[in-house]
PASEBA-1860 file (N, C-alpha, C; in nm, 3 decimals):
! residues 169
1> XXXXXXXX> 0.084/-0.119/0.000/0.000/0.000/0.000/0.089/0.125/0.000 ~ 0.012/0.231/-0.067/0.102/0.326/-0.012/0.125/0.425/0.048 ~ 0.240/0.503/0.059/0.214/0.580/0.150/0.097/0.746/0.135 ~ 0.048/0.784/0.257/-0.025/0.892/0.252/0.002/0.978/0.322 ~ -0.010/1.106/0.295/0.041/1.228/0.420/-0.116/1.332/0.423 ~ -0.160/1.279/0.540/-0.250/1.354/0.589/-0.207/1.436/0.764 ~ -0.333/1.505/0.750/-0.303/1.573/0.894/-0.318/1.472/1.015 ~ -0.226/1.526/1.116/-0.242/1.391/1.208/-0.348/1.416/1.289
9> XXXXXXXX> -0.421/1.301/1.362/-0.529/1.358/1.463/-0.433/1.263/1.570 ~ -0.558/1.291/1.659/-0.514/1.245/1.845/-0.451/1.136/1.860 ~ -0.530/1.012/1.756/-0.519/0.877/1.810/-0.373/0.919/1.788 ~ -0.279/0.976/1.671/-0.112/0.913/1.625/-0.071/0.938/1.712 ~ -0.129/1.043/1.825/0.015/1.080/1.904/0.076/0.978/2.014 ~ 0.021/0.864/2.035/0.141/0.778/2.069/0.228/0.758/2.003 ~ 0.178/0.713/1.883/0.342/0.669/1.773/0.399/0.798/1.760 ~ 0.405/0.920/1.701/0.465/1.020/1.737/0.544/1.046/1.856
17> XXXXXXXX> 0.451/1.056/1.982/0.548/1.032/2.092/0.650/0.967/2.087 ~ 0.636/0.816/2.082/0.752/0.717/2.050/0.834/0.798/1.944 ~ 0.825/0.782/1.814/0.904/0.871/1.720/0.993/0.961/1.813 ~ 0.956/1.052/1.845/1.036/1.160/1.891/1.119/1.166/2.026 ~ 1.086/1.074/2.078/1.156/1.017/2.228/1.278/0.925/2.160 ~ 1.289/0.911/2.034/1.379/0.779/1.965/1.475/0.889/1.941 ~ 1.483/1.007/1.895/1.530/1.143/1.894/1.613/1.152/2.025 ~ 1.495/1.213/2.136/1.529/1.247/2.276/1.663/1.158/2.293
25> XXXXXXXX> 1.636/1.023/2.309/1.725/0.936/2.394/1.872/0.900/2.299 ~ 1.842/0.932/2.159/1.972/0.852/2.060/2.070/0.957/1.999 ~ 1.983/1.080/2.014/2.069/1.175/1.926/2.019/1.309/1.971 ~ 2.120/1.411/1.870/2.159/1.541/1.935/2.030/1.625/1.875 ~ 1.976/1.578/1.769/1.889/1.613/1.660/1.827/1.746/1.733 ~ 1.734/1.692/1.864/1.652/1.770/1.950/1.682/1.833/2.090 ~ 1.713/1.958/2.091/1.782/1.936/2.260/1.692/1.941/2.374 ~ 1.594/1.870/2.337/1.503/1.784/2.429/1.576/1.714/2.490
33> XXXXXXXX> 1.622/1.680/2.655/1.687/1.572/2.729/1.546/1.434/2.750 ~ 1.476/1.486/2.831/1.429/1.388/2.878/1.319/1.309/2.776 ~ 1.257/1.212/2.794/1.154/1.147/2.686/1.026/1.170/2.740 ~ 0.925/1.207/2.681/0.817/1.242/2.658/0.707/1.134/2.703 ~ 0.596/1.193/2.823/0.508/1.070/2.831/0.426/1.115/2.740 ~ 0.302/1.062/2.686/0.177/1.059/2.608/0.086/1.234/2.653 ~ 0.070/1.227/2.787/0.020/1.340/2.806/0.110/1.477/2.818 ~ 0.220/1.416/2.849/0.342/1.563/2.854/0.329/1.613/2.690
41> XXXXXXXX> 0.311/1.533/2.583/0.361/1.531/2.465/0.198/1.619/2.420 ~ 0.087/1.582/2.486/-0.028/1.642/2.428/-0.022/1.745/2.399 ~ 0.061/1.817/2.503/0.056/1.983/2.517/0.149/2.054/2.369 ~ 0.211/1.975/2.304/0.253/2.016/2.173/0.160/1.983/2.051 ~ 0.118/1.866/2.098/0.017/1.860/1.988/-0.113/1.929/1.980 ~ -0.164/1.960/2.073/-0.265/2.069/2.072/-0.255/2.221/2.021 ~ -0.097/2.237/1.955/-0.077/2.362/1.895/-0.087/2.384/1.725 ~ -0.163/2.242/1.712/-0.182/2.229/1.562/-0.321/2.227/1.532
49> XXXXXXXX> -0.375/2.283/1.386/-0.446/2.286/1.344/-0.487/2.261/1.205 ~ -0.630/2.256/1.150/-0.571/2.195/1.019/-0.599/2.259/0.954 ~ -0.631/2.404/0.995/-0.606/2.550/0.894/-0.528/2.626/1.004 ~ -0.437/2.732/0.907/-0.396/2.834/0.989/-0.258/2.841/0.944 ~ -0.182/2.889/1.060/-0.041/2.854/1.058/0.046/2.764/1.123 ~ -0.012/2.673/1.169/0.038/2.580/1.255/0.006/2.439/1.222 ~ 0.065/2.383/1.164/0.019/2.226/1.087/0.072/2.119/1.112 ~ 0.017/2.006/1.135/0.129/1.841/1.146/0.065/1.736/1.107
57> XXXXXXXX> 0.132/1.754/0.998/0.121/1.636/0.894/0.199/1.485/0.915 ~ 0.122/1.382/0.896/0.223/1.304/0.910/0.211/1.204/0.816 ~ 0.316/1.085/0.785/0.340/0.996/0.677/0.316/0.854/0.743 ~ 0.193/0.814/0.657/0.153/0.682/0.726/0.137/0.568/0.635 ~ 0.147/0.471/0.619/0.138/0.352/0.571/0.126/0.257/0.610 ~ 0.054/0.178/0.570/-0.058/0.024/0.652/-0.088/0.066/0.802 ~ -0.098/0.187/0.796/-0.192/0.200/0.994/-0.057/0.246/1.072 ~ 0.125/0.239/0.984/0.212/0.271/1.081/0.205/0.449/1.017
65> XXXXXXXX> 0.244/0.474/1.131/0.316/0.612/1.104/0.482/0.656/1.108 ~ 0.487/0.681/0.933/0.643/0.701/0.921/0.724/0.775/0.985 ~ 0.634/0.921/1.019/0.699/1.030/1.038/0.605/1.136/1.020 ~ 0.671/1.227/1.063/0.603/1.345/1.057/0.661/1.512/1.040 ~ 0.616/1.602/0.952/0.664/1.715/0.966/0.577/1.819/1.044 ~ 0.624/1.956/1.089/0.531/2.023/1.143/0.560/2.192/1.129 ~ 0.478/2.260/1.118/0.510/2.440/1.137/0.434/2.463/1.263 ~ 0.553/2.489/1.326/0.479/2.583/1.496/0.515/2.708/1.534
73> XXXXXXXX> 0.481/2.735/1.613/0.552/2.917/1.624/0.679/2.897/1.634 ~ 0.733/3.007/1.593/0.903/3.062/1.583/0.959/3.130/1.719 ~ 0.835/3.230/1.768/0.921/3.267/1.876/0.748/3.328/1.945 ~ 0.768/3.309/2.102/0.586/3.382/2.102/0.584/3.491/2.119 ~ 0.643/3.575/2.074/0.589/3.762/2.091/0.505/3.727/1.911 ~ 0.428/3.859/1.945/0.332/3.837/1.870/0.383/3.901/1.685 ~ 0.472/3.995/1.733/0.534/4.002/1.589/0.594/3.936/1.523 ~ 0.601/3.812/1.557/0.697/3.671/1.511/0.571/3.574/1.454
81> XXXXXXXX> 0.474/3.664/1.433/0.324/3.570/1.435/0.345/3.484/1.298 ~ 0.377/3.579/1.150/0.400/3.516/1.043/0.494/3.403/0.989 ~ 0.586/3.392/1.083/0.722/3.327/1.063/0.672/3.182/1.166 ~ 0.712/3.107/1.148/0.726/2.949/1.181/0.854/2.859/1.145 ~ 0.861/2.801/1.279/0.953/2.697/1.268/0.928/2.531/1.249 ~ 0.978/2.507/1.116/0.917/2.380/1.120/1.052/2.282/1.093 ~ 1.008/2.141/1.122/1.094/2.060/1.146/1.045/1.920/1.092 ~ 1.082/1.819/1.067/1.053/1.665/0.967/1.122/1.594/1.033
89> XXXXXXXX> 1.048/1.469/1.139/1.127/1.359/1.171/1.041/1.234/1.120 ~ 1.147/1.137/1.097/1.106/0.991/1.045/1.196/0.885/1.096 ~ 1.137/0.789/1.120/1.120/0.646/1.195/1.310/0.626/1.139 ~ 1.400/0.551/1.162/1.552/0.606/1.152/1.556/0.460/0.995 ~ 1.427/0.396/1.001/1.472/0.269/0.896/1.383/0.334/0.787 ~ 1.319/0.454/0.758/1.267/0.460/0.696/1.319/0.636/0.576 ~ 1.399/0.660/0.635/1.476/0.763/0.561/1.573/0.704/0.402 ~ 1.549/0.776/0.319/1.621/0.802/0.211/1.474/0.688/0.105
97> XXXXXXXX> 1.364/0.744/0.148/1.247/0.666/0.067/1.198/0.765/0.048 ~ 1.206/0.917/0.036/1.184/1.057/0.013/1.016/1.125/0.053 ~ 0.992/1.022/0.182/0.925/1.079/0.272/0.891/1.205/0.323 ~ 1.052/1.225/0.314/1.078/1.391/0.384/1.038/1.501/0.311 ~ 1.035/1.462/0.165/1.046/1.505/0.057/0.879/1.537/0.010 ~ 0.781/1.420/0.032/0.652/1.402/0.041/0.589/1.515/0.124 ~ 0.651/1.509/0.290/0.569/1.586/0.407/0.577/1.734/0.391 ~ 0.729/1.746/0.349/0.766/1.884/0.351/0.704/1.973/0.168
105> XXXXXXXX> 0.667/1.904/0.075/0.594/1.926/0.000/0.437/1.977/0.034 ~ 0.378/1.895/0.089/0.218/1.922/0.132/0.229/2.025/0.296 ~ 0.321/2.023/0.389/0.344/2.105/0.410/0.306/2.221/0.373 ~ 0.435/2.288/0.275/0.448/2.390/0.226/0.327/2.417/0.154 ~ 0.265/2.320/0.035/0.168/2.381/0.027/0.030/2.398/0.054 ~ 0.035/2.374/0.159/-0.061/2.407/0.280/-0.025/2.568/0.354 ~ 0.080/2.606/0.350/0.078/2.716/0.443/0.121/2.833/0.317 ~ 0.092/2.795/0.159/0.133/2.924/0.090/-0.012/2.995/0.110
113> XXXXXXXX> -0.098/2.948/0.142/-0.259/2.944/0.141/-0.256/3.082/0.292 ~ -0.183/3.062/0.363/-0.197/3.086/0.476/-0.097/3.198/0.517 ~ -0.131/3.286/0.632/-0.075/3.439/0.643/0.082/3.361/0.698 ~ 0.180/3.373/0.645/0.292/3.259/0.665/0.371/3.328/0.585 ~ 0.486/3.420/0.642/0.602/3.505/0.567/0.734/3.450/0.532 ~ 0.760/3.382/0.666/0.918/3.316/0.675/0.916/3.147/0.756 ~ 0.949/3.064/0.702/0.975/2.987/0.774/1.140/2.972/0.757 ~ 1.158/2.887/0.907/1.283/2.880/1.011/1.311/2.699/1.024
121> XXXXXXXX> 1.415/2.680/1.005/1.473/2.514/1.037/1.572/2.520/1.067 ~ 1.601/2.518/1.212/1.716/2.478/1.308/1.772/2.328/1.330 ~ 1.904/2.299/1.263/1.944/2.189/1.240/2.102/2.187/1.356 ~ 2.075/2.045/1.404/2.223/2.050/1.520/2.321/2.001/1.414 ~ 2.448/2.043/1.418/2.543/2.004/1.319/2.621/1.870/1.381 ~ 2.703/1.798/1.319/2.661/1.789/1.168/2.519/1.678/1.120 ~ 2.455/1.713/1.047/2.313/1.657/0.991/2.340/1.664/0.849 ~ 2.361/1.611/0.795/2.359/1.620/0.621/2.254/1.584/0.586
129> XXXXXXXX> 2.204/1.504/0.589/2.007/1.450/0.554/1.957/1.623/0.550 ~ 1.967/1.636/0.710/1.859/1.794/0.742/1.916/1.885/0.590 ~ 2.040/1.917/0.628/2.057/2.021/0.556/1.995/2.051/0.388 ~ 2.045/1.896/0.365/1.978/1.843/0.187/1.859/1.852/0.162 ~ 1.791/1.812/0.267/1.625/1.869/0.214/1.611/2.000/0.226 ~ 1.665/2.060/0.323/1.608/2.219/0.355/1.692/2.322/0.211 ~ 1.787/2.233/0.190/1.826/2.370/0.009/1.789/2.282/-0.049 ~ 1.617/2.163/-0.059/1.595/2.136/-0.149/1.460/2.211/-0.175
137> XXXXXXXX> 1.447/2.265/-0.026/1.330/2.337/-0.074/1.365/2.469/-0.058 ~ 1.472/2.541/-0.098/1.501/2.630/-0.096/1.497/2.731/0.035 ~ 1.548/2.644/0.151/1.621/2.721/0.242/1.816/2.750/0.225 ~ 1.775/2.885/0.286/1.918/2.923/0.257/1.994/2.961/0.440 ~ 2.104/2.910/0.457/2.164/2.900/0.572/2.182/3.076/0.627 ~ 2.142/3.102/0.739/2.115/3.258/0.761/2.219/3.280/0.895 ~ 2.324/3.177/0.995/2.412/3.158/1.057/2.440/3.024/1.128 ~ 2.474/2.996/1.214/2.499/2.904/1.338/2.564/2.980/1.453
145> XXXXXXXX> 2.473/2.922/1.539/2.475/3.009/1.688/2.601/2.869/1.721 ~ 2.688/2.909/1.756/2.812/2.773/1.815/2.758/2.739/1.959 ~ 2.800/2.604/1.990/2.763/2.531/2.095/2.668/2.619/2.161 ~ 2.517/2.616/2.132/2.412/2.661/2.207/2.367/2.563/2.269 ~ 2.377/2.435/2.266/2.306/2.323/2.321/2.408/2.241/2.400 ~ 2.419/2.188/2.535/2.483/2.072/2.581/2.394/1.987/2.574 ~ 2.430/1.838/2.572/2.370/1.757/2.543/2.475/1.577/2.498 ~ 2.443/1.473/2.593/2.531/1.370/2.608/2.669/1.464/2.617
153> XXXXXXXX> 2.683/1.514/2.739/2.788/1.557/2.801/2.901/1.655/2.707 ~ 2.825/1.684/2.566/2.898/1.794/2.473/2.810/1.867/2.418 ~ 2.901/1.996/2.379/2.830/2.140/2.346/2.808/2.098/2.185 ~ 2.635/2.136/2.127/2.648/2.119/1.978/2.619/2.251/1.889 ~ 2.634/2.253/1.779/2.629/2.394/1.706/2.502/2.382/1.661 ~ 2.383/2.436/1.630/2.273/2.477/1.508/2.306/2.598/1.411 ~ 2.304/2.512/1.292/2.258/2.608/1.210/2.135/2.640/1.186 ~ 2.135/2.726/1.141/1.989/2.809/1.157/1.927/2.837/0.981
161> XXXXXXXX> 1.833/2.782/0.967/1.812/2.832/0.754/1.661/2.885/0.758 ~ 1.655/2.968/0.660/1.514/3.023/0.664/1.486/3.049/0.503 ~ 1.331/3.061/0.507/1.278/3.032/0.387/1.196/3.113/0.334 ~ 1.144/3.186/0.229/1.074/3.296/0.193/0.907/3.165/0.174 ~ 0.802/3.210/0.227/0.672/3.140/0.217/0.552/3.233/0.153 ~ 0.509/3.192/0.071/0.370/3.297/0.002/0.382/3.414/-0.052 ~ 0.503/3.433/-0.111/0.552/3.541/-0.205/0.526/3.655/-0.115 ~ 0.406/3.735/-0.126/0.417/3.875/-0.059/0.270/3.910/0.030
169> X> 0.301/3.787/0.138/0.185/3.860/0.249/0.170/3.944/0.284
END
């Protein structure tokens, strides 16, 4: 069967949870330390919707869920309202099947629709996957803040890339 990228509802967010706790505990990806219970995790998922500027889509096939991308706020003062930070994680056996490529497509065009100026993708270095999709959709690298994150007992760098969204809101 194949795969589909719709918006996620309630039931995914266990597998999501899981997903992203596989993050938490293995890698630098997120500088999330601790892992996520089901209801700690609600409180992020309740910041999505399936109009607006805030979206999470995810990639599912036969009832599993591959992965998921998402646009959430960038920063909460309210002049940061247009701009979003979004981010694409997938299951670690299921990358280079261009998934990423799928979410971050319907994504995007989902939010050209929508009051959505700049989006933002903060990547911990080094990530080559991250970086390749984000100048595939035409993000362009805008700095790296050096060791902003500790994490498994070392300091990591993000780069930081941002993206022009909906021509001229």
């Amino acid at each position: 069967m194949s795969v589909q990228i719709r918006p996620a509802v309630i039931e995914d967010l266990p597998a999501l949870t899981d997903l992203y706790n596989h993050y938490i505990v293995n890698t630098p990806a997120t500088f999330d330390i601790e892992p996520y219970t089901i209801d700690g995790r609600a409180v992020w998922f309740a910041q999505f919707a399936l109009t607006g500027r805030h979206r999470l889509l995810v990639a599912e096939q036969d009832g599993d869920i591959l992965g998921y991308a998402c646009s959430g706020p960038f920063k909460p003062k309210r002049a940061y309202e247009t701009s979003v930070e979004v981010s694409i994680y997938l299951k670690p056996n299921t990358k280079g099947r261009g998934l990423g490529t799928a979410l971050y497509l319907e994504l995007f065009e989902q939010l050209e629709t929508e009051d959505v100026h700049r989006a933002y993708a903060g990547i911990t270095l080094p990530n080559e996957a991250s970086r390749i999709i984000h100048e595939k959709f035409d993000f362009e690298s805008v700095g790296i803040y050096r060791e902003v994150g500790r994490k498994f007992g070392q300091y990591w760098d993000v780069e930081w890339f941002e993206k022009e969204v909906g021509g001229s809101h």
